[in-house]
N, C-alpha and C positions, 0 to 999 in steps of 0.2 A: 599249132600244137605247142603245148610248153618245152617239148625234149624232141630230139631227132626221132627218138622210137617212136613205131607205130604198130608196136603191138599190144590189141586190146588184150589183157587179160578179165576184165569182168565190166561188162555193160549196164547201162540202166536196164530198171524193173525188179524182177523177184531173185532175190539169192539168198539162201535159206532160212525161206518161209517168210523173209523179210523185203520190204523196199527198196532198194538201192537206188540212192537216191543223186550217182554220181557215176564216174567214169577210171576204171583203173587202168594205168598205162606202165608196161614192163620195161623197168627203169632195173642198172646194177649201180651199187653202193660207190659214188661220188661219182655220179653222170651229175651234168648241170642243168638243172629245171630253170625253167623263165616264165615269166609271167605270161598267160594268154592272154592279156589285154592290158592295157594302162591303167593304172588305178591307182591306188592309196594302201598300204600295208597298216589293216587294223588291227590285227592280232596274230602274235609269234609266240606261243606256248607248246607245251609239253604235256598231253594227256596218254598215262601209264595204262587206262585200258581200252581206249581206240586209236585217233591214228597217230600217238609216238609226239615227236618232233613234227609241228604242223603251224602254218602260215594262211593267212586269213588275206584276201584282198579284197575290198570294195571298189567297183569299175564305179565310171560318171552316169550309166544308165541304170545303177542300183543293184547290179547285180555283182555277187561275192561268188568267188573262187574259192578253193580251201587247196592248198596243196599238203597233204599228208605222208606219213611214213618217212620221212627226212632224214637222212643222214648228219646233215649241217643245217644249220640256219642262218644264214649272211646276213638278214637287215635284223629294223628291232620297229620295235611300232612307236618310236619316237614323234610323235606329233604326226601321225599319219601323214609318216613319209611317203612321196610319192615316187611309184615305180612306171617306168616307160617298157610299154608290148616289147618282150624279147632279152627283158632286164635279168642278168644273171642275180638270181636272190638265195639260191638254196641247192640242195644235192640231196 
């Protein structure tokens, strides 16, 4: 898991009306997120009407993470830097 928490607040499947297509986990404003897997940081942006402060990883088996709702953002996607499982990157 990216954060010592492990409370689910909202699962995959339907939440209102719509797909969810992800996992939210109950994080308070400057807990430390880590990457769940080793990967490359592709994108570290700012979208004003979904998730806020949010961070993009690409793992070596193709699949992407998105860490959302961010307090802080610690890396930059400088030349898809690369992050190691447990890498403190964000809050």
């Amino acid at each position: 898991m990216p954060t010592n928490s492990r409370v689910v607040t909202s699962n995959f499947g339907s939440r209102w009306g719509r797909q969810h297509k992800g996992l939210d986990i109950k994080v308070y404003i400057g807990d430390t997120i880590r990457a769940a897997f080793s990967g490359k940081v592709r994108i570290v942006r700012y979208e004003a009407g979904g998730y806020g402060k949010y961070i993009v990883i690409r793992h070596p088996n193709g699949l992407e993470t998105i860490y959302g709702h961010l307090s802080e953002q610690l890396v930059t996607e400088k030349s898809g830097r690369a992050c190691r499982r447990n890498h403190r990157s964000w809050r």
